[in-house]
Structure formats: C-alpha cells, structure tokens
C-alpha positions in Angstrom: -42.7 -31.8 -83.9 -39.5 -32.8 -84.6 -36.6 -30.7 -84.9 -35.3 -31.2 -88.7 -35.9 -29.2 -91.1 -37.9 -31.2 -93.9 -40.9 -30.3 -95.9 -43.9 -31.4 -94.3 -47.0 -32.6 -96.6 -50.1 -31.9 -95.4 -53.3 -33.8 -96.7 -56.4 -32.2 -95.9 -59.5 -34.5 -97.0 -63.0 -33.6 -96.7 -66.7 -35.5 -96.9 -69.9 -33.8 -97.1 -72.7 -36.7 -98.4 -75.9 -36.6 -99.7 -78.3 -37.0 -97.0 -76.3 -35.7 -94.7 -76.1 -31.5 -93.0 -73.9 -29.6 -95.9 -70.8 -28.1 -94.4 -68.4 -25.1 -94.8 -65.6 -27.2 -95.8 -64.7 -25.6 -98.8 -64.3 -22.3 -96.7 -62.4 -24.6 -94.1 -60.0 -25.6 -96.3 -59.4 -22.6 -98.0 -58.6 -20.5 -95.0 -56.0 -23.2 -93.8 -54.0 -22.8 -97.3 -54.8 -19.1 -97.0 -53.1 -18.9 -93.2 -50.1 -21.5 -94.8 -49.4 -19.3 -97.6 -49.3 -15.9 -95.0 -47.3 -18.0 -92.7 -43.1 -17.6 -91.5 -42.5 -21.0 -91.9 -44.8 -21.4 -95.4 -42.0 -23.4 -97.5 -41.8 -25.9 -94.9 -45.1 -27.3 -95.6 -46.8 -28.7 -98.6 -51.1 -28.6 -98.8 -52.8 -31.8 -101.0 -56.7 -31.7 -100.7 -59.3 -34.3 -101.5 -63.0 -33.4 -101.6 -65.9 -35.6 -101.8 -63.9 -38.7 -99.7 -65.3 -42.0 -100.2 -63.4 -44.8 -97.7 -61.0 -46.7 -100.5 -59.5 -42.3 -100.9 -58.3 -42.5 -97.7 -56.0 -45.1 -98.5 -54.9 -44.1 -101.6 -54.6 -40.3 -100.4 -51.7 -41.7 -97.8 -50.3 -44.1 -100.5 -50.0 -41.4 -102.9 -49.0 -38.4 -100.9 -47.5 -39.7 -97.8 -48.4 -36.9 -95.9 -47.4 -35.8 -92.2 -50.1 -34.6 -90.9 -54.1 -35.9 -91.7 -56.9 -33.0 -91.4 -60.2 -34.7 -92.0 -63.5 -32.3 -91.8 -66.8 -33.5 -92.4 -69.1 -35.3 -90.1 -68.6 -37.6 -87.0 -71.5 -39.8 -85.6 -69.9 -40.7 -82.3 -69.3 -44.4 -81.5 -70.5 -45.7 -85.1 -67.8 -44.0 -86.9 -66.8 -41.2 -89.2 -68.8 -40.5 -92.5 -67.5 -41.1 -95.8 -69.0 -41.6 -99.1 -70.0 -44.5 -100.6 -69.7 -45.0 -104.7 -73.0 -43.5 -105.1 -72.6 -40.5 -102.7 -74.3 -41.6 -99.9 -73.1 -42.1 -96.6 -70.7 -44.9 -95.3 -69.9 -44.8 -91.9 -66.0 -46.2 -91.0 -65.6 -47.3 -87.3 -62.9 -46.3 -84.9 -61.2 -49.7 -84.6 -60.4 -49.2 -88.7 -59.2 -46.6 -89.1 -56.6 -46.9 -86.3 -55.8 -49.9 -87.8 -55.2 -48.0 -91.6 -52.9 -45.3 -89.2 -51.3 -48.2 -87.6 -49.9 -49.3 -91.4 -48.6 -45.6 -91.7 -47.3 -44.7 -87.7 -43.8 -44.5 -88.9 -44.9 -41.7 -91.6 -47.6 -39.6 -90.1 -46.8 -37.7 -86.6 -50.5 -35.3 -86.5 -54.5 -36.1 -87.3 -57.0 -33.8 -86.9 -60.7 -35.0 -87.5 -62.4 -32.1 -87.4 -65.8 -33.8 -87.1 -68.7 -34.4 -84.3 -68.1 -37.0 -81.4 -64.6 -37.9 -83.5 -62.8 -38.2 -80.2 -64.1 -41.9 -80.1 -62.2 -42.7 -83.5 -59.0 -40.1 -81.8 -58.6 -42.3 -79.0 -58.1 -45.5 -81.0 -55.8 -43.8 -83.6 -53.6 -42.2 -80.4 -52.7 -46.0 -80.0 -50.2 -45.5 -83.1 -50.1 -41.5 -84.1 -48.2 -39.1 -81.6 -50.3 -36.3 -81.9 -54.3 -36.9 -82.5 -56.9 -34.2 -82.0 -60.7 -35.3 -81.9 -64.0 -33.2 -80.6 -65.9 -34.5 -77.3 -68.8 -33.1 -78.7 -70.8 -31.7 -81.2 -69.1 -28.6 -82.7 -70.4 -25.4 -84.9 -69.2 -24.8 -88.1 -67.8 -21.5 -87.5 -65.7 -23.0 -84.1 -64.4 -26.0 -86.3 -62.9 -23.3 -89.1 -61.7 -21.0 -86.3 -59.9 -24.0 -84.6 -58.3 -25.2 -87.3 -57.3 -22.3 -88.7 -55.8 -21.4 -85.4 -53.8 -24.3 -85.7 -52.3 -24.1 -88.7 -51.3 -20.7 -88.0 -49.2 -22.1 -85.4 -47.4 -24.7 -87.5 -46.8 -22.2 -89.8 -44.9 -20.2 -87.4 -43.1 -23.1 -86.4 -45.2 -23.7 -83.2 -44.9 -27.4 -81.8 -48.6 -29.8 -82.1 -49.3 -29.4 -78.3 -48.8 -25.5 -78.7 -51.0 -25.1 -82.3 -54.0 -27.2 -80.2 -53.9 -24.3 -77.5 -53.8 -21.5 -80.5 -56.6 -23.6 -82.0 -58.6 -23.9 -78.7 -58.4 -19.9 -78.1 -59.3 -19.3 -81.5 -62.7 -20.2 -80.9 -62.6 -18.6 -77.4 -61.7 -15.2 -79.1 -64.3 -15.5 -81.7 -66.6 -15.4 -79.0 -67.8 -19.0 -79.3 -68.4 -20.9 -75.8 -66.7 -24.1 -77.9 -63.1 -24.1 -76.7 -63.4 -27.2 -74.8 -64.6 -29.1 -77.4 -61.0 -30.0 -79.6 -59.5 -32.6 -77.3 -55.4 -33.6 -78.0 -54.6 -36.9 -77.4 -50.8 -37.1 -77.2 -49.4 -41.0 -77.5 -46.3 -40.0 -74.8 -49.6 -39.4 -72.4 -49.9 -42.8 -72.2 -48.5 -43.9 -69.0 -45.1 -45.6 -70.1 -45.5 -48.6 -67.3 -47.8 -50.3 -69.2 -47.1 -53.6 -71.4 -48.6 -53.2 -75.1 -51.2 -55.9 -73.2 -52.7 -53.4 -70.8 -52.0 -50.4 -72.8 -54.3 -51.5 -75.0 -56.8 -52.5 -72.5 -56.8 -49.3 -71.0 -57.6 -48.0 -74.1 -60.7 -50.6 -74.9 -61.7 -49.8 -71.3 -62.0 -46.0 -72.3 -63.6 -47.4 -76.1 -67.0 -47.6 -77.0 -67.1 -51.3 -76.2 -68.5 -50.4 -72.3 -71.7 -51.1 -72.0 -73.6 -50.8 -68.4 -76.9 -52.6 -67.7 -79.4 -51.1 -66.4 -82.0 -54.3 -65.3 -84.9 -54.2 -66.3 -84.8 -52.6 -69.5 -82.3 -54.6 -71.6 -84.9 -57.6 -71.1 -87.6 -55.8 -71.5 -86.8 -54.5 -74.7 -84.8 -57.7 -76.2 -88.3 -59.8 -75.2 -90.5 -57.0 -77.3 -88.4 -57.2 -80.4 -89.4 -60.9 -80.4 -93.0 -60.2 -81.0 -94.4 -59.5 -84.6 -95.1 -56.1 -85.8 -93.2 -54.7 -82.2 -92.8 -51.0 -81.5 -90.0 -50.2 -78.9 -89.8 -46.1 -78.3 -86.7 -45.0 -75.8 -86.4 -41.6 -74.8 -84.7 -39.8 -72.8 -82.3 -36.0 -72.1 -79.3 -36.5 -74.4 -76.1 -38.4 -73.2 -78.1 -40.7 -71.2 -76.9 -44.1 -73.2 -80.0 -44.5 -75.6 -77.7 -45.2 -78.8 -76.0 -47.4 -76.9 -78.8 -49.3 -76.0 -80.6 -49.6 -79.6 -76.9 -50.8 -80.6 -77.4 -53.7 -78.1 -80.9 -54.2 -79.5 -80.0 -54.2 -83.0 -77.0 -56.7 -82.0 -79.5 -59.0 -80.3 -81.7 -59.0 -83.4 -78.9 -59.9 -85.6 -78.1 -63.1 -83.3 -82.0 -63.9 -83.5 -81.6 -63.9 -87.7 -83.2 -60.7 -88.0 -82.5 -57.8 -90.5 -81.7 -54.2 -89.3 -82.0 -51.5 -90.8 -81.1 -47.9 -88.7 -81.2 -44.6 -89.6 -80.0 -41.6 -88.1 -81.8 -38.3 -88.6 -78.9 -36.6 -87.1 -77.5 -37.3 -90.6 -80.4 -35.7 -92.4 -79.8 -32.5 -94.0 -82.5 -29.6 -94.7 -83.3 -30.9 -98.1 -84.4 -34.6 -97.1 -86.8 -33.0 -94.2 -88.2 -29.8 -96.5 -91.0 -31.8 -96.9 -92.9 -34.7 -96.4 -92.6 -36.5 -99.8 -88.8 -36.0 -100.2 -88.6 -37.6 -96.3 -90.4 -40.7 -96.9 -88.8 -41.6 -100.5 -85.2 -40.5 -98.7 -86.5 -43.4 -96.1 -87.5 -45.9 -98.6 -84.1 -45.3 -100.7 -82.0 -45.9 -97.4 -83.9 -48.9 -95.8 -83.4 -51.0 -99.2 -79.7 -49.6 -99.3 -79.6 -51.5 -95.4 -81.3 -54.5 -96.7 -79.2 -54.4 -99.7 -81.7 -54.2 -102.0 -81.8 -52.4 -105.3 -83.7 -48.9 -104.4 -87.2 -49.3 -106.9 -89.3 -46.0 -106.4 -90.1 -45.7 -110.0 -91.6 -49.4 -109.5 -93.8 -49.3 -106.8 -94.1 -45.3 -106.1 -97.1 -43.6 -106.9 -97.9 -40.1 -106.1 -101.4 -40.4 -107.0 -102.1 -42.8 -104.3 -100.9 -39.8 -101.4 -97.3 -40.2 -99.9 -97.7 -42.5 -96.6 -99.7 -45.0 -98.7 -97.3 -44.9 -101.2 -94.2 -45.0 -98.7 -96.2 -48.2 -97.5 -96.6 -49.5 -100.9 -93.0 -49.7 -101.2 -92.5 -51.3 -97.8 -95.6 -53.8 -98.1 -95.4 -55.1 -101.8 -91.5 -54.8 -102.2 -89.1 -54.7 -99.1 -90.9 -56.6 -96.7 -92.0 -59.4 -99.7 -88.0 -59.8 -100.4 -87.0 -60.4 -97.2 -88.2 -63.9 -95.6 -86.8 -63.1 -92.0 -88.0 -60.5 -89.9 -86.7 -57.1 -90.1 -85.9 -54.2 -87.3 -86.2 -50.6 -88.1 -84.9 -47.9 -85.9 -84.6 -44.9 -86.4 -82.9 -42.6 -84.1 -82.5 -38.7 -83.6 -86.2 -38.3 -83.9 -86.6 -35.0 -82.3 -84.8 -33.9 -85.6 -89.1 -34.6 -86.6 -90.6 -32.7 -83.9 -90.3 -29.3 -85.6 -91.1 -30.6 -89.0 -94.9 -29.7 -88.6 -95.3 -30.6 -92.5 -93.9 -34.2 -91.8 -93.9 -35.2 -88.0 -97.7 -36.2 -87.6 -98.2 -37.5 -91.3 -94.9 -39.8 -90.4 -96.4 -40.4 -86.9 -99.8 -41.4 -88.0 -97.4 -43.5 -90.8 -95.6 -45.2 -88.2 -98.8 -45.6 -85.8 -101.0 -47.5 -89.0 -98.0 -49.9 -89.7 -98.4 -50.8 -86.1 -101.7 -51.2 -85.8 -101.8 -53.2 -89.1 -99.4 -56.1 -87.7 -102.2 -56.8 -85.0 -104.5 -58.1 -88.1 -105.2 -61.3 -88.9 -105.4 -61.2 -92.8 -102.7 -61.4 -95.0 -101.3 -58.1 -95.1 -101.2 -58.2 -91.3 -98.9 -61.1 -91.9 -96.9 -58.9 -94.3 -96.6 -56.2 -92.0 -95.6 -58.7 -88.8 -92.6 -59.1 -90.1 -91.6 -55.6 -88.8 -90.0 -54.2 -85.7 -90.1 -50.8 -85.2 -87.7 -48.8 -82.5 -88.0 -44.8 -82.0 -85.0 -43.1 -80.2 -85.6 -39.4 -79.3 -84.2 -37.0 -77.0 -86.4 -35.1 -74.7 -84.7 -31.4 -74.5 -87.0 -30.4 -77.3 -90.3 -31.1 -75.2 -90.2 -27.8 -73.6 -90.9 -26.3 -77.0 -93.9 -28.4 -77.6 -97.6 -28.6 -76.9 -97.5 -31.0 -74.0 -100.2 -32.8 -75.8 -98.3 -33.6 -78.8 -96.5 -37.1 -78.2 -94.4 -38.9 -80.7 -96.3 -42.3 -80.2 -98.4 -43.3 -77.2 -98.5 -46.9 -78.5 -95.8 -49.4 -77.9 -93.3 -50.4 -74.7 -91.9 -47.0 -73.8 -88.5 -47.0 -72.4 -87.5 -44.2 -70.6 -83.7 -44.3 -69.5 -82.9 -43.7 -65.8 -79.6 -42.5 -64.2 -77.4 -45.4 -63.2 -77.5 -46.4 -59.4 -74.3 -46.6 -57.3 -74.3 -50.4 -58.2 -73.8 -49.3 -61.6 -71.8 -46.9 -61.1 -69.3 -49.3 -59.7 -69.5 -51.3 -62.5 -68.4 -48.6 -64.6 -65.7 -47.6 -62.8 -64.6 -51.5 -62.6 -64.9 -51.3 -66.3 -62.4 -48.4 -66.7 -59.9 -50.4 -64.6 -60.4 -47.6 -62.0 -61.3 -49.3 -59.2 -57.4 -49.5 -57.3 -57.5 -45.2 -58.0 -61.0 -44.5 -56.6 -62.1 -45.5 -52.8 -65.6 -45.7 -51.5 -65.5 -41.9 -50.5 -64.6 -41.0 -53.6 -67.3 -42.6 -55.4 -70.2 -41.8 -53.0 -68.5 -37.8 -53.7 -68.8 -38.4 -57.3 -72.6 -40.0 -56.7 -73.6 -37.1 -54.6 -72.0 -34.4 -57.0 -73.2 -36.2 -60.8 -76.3 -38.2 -59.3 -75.1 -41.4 -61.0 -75.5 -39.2 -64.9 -74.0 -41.4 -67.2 -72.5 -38.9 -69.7 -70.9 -37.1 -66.6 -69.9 -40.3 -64.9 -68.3 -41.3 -68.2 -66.4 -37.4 -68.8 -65.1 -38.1 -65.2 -63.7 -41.7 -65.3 -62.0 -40.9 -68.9 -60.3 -38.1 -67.4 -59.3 -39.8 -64.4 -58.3 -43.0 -66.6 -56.1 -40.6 -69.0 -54.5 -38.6 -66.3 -55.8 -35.2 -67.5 -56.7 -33.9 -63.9 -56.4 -35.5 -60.5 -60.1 -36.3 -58.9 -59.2 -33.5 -55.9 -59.2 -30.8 -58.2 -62.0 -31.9 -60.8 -64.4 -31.8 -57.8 -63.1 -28.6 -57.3 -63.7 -27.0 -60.4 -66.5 -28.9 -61.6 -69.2 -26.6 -61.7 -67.3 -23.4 -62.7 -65.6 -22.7 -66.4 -62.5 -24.4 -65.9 -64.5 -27.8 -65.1 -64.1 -30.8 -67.7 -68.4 -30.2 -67.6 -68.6 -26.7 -68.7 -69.7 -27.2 -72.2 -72.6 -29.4 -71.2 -73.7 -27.1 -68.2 -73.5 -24.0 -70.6 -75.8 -25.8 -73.3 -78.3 -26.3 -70.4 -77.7 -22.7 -69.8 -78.9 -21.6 -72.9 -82.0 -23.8 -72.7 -82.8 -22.1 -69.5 -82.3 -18.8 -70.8 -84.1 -19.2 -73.9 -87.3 -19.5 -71.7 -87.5 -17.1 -69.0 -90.7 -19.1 -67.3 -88.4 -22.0 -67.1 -84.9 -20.1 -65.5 -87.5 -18.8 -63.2 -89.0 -21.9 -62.1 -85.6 -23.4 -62.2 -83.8 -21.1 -60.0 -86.2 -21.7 -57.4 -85.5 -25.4 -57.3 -81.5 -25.1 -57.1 -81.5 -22.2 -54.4 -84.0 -23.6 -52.2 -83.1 -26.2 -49.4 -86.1 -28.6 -49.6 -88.2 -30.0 -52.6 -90.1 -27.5 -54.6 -93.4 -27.8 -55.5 -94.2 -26.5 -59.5 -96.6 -26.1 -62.3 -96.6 -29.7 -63.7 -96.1 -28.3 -67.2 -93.1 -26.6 -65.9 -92.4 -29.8 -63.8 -92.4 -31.9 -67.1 -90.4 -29.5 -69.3 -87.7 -29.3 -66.4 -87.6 -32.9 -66.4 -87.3 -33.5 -70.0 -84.3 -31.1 -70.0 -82.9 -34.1 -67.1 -82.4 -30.8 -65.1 -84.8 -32.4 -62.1 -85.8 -35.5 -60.5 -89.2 -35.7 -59.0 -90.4 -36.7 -55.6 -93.6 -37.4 -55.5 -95.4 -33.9 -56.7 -92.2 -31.9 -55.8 -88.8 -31.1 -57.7 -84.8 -31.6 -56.7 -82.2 -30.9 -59.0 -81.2 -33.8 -60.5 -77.5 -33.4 -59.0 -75.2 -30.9 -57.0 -73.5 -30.0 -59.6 -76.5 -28.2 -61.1 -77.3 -26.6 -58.0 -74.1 -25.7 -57.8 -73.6 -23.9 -61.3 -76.9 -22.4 -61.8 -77.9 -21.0 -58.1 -75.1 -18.8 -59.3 -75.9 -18.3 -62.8 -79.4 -18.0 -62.9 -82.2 -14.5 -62.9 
C-alpha cells in the first residue's frame, strides 16, 4: 500500500443467482465489517456493499463509490468467467478479457481486487495487467476457507499491514482453521511482471498464460467436429478432472457456431440443491435455460403438462416449441454431469430422456426430422465412478471420447505456447515428462509457475511431491479419495511401492483408473506418474 494517510473505500460486492449453489456471503461480508470495525487502523477505511450483483452494478458500484480496493464473493466458473445476475436473477457469466478491461478504465483509482470465487485466478491474471495487487483462487475453494481468508485479510489492512503481507495472514487463516486450502488464494502482484518487457510482449506473456491455449490432441478434435455434423449426434467426453474436457466442448461448441449452428450449454456445476431435489424441478430448470440460450421466451405454462409424466413433457417442450422455432440445427451440452450420478431420483429418468431423444433422430417420420435437428454432447468427470455400480453407465450409445494425457510432442507445444521454450532444455522437459507423465493440469501448474517466476524449475522438482509443492492441493484431494475407501488405498499402495506392474481386481483396476491415479498395461497397473508414487508410497496404509 501506499504510504499516505487517506481513507481508503472499500466496496465489497456479492452474487449468489438462482440456479446456482447458495453461499455464505452474507456471513462473509459481515465478518469483514465486523474485523474492520475491531481493527487499529478502523477510521482509515470506509465499507460500501452491494448484494445481488448483476453486470451493469459493477460499473456503477466504481462510478459511484470509487473504491480502493474490489472484494467480489460469489461464484467463479473458470475460463468462461465470473457469475453475475442477469435482470431476471439468473446467471450471466462475464469473461476475463472484460472485466480487465472495466479495471483498466479505473487502474489509476483502485490498487487491490479480491475475487473470492472458484477458478477466478483466470479473470486475476488478466486484471493484474492494470491493478497492482490482484488475488484470485487456482481452484475450487470451501465456503468456510473463502470467509476465513478474507477475513484474515482484512484483519491485516486493518492493522495497517501492506497487500502482499494481508494475503499471507489470509492464506494462514485457513491453514489455522484446519483447512488443507491455503494454497488455493493466489496474489498476483503487477511489479511481478518482469520489467524488460515492452507492453507488446508483456501482454503476450500474459495471453500465453490465458485461457486462449489450446493443445490438440489428434484424433479427437476431428473426430468429434465430424460427429456434430451428423443429425440427431450424441458426443459423450469423459475423463479424471483437469484433463482439458471443457476446453475441448468450447472448441466444439466454437466449431458449431462457424457451421450456423445454435448452442446451447449448461453447466451443472452451477446447479444448486433445489434445481436437482427432484426430477420435475430438473427438467423444467433445463427447459427454462435452453430457451434463455436460444433466446427464446421460456413457455412452460404453454406446452408443459404434468399429466403427460415429466420426460414426455420436458420433450414436449423441446419437440413442439424449441426445436420448431429454430430452423438451423442446435447443439446441447451439458457439462458437469457427474453432478447427476448421485441424483438416483433424476439420473436414469434423465438418462433414459437423453437415450429416447437419440434414438428418435434415427427415424424416418416426421418427428425424427424434428428431433435431427439436435446435437447432443455429455461432459463428465470420472472420480465419481469408484462410488458407483460398475454397471451403471451414463450412456453407452454415441462416439465416446475419452481424454488421454498429452504426449511429449504435445507437451512441447505447450511449452512453445507459454513462450518457454529459450528457459526449458530437452532434459528438463523429459524430467518434467517422467515426473507429471505428460498430465495436462500439472503440465499447465508447472509452465505458469515457471512463466511467472514464482519458483525456479530446480526447486519445484524438488518439492513437488511434498506440502510445499505448487501440486499439494491436487495430490491431497486424491488423498482423500483414497482414504475414503480403504479397499482402494490398499490396492493403490501396492501399485506405487512396488517396482514392476501390478496385477488387480479389474473393478479395483477401473475405479483406480477413473480416479487418473493409474495407466494400464495390458491387464496390469503403473502409477500414472512419479510424482504419485512419490507422494503416496509415503502417505499411504
């Protein structure tokens, strides 16, 4: 911070829509002005809140208040963007790229943001481009470790504590309240940005390290761009979480745009408890967003009828209404499925659902031209297999795509992508192969570190599979898998502390591999990279 003495306003906005998880960002908000009022330095800072956020209040939040510092708490959804409201309550996703460029019109005003939100350190990293001080989260983050941060922090404002010092009190906040989480909050100063760089390659640095890097992974891309061609399609992609699959329906659903199609996606991740409680309130919640993603008028009271049953009604909708407005074809994806997979009272109705619209575009009568008109693409993650009957499939119709780890060819293409390739050698890279096995999520953790100057390659080898490690989060959330099922951390320990393939139970072989923790060899297991053997031989009963 800087040194005068001033007043600093601090604007703390929050969004919670409908359809979306509800959050404890009323408590959040009231234990920050709780901390400010307790705090030294309390008449140097001034607290505006906003509640219920739509995108057009951000603007006029910093127009009217001209705050210092920006807190925004609510939810993130990675590379498509923070969630606001819309004018009806429902969501509205804004994308990194503008709101850096709404900061951008304030940088001479505002020195801090916090977005205390999901996968917000995409949108940090393009807002760092104008703000000094921007703090974002790498991951997912609990409710309880998001108040605990920033409470943390603005205990150390209030005691006069500089932005870089508050971020550490935020970060051991959650340590100290017991909450593996700490790693999460990332600060991304501006003066981190190496100073030799023209505004040019500053800001292709920063692209590089963007969503905008996309690696292909040949076949699939073609395989899945020629099935979206074909009439009445289902695409399903799977695979362990962080493995690129929402990249890849992005790509899909770009392609479809340039072919004239519609799109329509939905995440479930953005589904709260109420729109899954049960099967009718699921398929009308689906029907209302689809036509809001076609921009069409929502008309349940038109064409829904109860006394018909609920997936012949939810098809009504589509058959007689959606699909008759729209002359071009139309892609619906939906992704986050797993969020289904527990929902015994709607998972197989929506399955069978899904299956009957499928099977209904192979007709030749006229409501299997209605129905040819769709394209349907399933994203899930596989973690949640291991919970499941291994009979019970989402779908075992359709082109499956299952996403592999990238090869050292493509891993070279990322790191030529990040602008990396003067910094790393070839010995560097086949270490990085042989430690993270070519895993996208931990290929990218590594290059953005390495591109941002955070830790030099020597020593992030070093401490890679221990606490300190830029991977601990994601090694102690597939600690807690294990652990939750002893048969599995049994099985598991065997694999990492033995010195050849292990042969397994192919139950246990398939839940291990749905985790991503193994790659298979014929009949017999290896961990899918040394840095699992490394951090669970140690770790594990």
């Amino acid at each position: 911070m800087s040194s005068n003495n001033r007043t600093r306003k601090i604007l703390l906005l929050s969004a919670n829509p409908k359809g979306t998880s509800r959050l404890r960002l009323d408590e959040e908000m009231r234990e920050i002005e709780d901390g400010l009022k307790r705090a030294k330095k309390r008449d140097d800072y001034l607290i505006q809140t906003a509640k219920a956020v739509r995108h057009r209040d951000i603007r006029r939040a910093i127009l009217d208040y001209e705050p210092h510092i920006i807190h925004f708490s609510g939810h993130g959804s990675g590379e498509e963007g923070l969630v606001f409201e819309d004018e009806t309550g429902q969501t509205k996703l804004v994308d990194a790229e503008a709101l850096a460029e709404l900061f951008q019109l304030f940088a001479n005003q505002i020195e801090c943001v916090v977005l205390n939100a999901c996968y917000s350190k995409y949108q940090a990293q393009e807002i760092a481009r104008h703000i000094n001080y921007v703090v974002g989260m790498s991951q997912a983050i609990q409710d309880q470790a998001a108040i605990e941060f920033a409470v943390g922090f603005y205990d150390a404002l209030g005691a006069g504590k500089s932005y870089e010092f508050a971020y550490k009190v935020g970060c051991n906040a959650i340590r100290m309240a017991g909450l593996a989480q700490d790693l999460i909050p990332q600060l991304i100063p501006k003066s981190d940005l190496p100073l030799q760089f023209s505004s040019e390659e500053l800001s292709a640095n920063l692209s590089a390290i963007s969503t905008s890097i996309y690696i292909q992974r040949p076949p699939i891309e073609e395989k899945c761009y020629k099935a979206i061609l074909q009439p009445g399609a289902l695409i399903r992609i799977k695979a362990p979480q962080k493995m690129g699959k929402t990249l890849l329906l992005e790509k899909l659903l770009d392609y479809a745009r340039q072919q004239g199609y519609q799109t329509a996606k939905l995440d479930l991740k953005l589904a709260d408890s109420s729109t899954l409680a049960d099967l009718k309130t699921f398929l009308q919640w689906l029907c209302v967003n689809v036509s809001d993603s076609l921009e069409l008028e929502a008309k349940l009271d038109d064409y829904w009828q109860d006394s018909n049953g609920l997936n012949t009604s939810c098809t009504r909708y589509f058959q007689k209404y959606l699909l008759s407005e729209i002359d071009s074809p139309v892609v619906l994806a939906i992704d986050n499925f797993e969020r289904l997979f527990k929902c015994e009272n709607i998972f197989s109705e929506f399955c069978l659902l899904l299956r009957s619209w499928y099977e209904t575009a192979k007709q030749g009568d006229r409501m299997g031209k209605v129905w040819k008109k769709i394209r349907l693409v399933v994203v899930n993650s596989t973690e949640l297999y291991p919970t499941l009957d291994t009979n019970r499939s989402p779908f075992n119709v359709g082109l499956a795509i299952e996403l592999p780890e990238f090869n050292q060819k493509q891993v070279e293409e990322m790191v030529n992508q990040y602008e990396l390739n003067g910094q790393l050698g070839e010995q560097d890279l086949t270490q990085l192969m042989e430690l993270l096995g070519g895993h996208p999520y931990l290929m990218q953790e590594t290059l953005e570190n390495l591109k941002s100057h955070q830790m030099p390659l020597k020593e992030l080898l070093t401490l890679a599979a221990t606490e300190q490690g830029i991977f601990s989060h994601h090694l102690r959330e597939l600690l807690e898998c294990l652990q939750d099922n002893p048969q599995l951390e049994s099985a598991y320990k065997r694999v990492v502390t033995a010195n050849e393939p292990v042969q397994l139970n192919p139950e246990i072989t398939f839940k291990l591999h749905s985790l991503g923790l193994v790659k298979i060899v014929r009949n017999d297991c290896l961990p899918s990279c040394d840095l699992y053997r490394q951090y669970f031989s140690v770790r594990l009963r």
